[in-house]
C-alpha positions as CSV (number, residue, x, y, z in Angstrom):
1,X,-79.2,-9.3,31.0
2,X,-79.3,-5.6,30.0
3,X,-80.2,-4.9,25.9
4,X,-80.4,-1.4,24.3
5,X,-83.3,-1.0,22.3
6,X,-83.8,1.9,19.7
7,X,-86.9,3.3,20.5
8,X,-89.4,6.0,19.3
9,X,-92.4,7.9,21.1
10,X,-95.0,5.9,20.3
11,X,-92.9,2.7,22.2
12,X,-94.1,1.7,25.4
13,X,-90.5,2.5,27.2
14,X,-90.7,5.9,25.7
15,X,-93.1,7.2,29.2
16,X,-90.5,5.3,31.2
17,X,-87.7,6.9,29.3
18,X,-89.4,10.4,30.0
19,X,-89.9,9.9,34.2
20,X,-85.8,8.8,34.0
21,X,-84.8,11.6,32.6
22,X,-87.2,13.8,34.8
23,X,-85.8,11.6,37.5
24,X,-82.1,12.0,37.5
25,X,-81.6,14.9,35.0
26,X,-84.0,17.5,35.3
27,X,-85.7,17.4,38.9
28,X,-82.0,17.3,40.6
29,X,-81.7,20.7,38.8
30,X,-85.3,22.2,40.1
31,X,-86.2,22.3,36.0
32,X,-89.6,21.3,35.1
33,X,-90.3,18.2,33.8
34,X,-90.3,17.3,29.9
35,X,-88.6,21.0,30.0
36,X,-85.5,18.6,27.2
37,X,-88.7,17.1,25.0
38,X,-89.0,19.7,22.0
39,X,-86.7,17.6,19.7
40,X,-88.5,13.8,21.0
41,X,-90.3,13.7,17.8
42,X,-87.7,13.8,15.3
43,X,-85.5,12.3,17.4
44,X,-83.4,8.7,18.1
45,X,-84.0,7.1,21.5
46,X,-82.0,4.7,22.8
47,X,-83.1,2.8,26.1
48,X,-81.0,0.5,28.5
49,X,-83.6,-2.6,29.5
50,X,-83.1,-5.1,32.9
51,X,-86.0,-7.3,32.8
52,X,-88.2,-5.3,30.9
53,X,-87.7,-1.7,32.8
54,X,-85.6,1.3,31.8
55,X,-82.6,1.8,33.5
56,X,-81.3,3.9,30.8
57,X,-81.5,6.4,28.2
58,X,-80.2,8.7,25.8
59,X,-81.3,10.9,22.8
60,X,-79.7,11.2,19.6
61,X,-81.0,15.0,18.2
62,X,-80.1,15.0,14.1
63,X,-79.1,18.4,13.1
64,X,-81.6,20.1,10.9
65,X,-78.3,22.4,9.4
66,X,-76.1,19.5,9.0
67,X,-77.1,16.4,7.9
68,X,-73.9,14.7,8.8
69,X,-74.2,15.7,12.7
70,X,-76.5,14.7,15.1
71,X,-75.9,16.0,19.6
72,X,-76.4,13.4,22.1
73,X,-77.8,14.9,24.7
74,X,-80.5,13.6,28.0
75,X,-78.5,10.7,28.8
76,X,-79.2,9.3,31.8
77,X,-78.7,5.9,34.2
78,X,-81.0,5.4,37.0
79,X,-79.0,6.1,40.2
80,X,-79.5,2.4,41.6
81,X,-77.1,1.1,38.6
82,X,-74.7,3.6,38.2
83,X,-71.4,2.6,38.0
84,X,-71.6,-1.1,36.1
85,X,-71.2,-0.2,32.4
86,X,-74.6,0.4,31.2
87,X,-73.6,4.5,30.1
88,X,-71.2,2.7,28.4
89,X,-73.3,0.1,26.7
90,X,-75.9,2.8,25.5
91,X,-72.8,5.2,24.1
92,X,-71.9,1.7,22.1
93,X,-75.0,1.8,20.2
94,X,-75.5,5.4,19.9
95,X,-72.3,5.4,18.0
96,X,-72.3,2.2,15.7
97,X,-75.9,3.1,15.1
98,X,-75.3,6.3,12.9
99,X,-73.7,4.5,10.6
100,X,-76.7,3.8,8.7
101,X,-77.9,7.1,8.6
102,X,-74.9,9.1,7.2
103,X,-74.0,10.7,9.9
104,X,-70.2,11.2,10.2
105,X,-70.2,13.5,13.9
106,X,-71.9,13.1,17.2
107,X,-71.2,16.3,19.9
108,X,-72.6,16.8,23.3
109,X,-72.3,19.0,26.0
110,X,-70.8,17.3,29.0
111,X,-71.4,18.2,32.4
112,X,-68.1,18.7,33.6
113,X,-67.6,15.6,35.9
114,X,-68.3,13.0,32.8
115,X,-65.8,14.5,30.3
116,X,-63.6,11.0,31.4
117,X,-66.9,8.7,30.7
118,X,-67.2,10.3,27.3
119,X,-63.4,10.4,26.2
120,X,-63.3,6.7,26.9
121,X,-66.3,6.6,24.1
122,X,-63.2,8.3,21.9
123,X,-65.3,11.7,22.1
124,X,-62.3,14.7,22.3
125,X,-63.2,18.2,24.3
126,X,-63.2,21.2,22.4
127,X,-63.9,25.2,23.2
128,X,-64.4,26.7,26.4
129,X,-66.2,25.4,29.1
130,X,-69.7,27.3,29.3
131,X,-72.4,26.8,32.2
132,X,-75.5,25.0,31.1
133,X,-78.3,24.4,33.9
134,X,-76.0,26.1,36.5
135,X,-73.4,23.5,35.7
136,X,-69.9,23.6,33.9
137,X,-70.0,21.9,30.7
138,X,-67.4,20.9,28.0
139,X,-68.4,20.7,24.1
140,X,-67.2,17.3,22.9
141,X,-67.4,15.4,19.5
142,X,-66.5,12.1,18.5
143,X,-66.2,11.8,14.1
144,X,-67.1,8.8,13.5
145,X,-65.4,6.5,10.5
């Protein structure tokens, strides 16, 4: 059975959580690893668990302008499980979990091939697509109720 756990950086997933996103985000890319980790600290994380492992993650960055808005960004599902819902589990959480803390908009950059994945969350494109990384990327939100 998969759970989602909110985590912080003193959990013991949290090293797991890093090496996933080094795994499938950042080393893909040729970036160095923990190059996305200046905002961990003051951050939400989020992990998917099968049996006591990370399979996936996400971070919830609260914006230090705008107390109402936080960006979801390093989301990641290990390759091996791509595909059976667990993106989709951890976006579940991530957005009935700011509910207790205010927050009233999540936005993200989405690299151009999940725009779909996220507009099934109810998140809604907006702007120009830019290049992030070397990859296109769409600005979505999702207000939340």
């Amino acid at each position: 059975m998969i759970r989602i756990k909110n985590i912080n950086t003193h959990s013991p997933y949290y090293q797991e959580m890093r090496e996933l996103r080094n795994k499938v985000l950042l080393r893909p890319l040729g970036i160095p690893d923990h190059s996305w980790e200046m905002h961990d600290e003051r951050s939400w994380h989020f992990v998917a668990l099968e049996n006591d492992n990370v399979i996936g993650c996400a971070v919830l960055v609260p914006s230090e302008e705008h107390k109402t808005l936080a960006q979801l960004i390093q989301m990641a599902v290990d390759p091996d499980v791509q595909g059976k819902g667990i993106g989709q589990l951890l976006l579940k959480e991530i957005i009935t979990f700011p509910k207790s803390k205010s927050l009233k908009e999540i936005q993200c950059h989405s690299r151009h091939y999940a725009v779909d994945f996220y507009k099934k969350a109810g998140f809604t494109p907006y702007g120009e697509t830019f290049t992030e990384v070397g990859i296109p990327h769409n600005h979505m939100k999702l207000e939340l109720q």
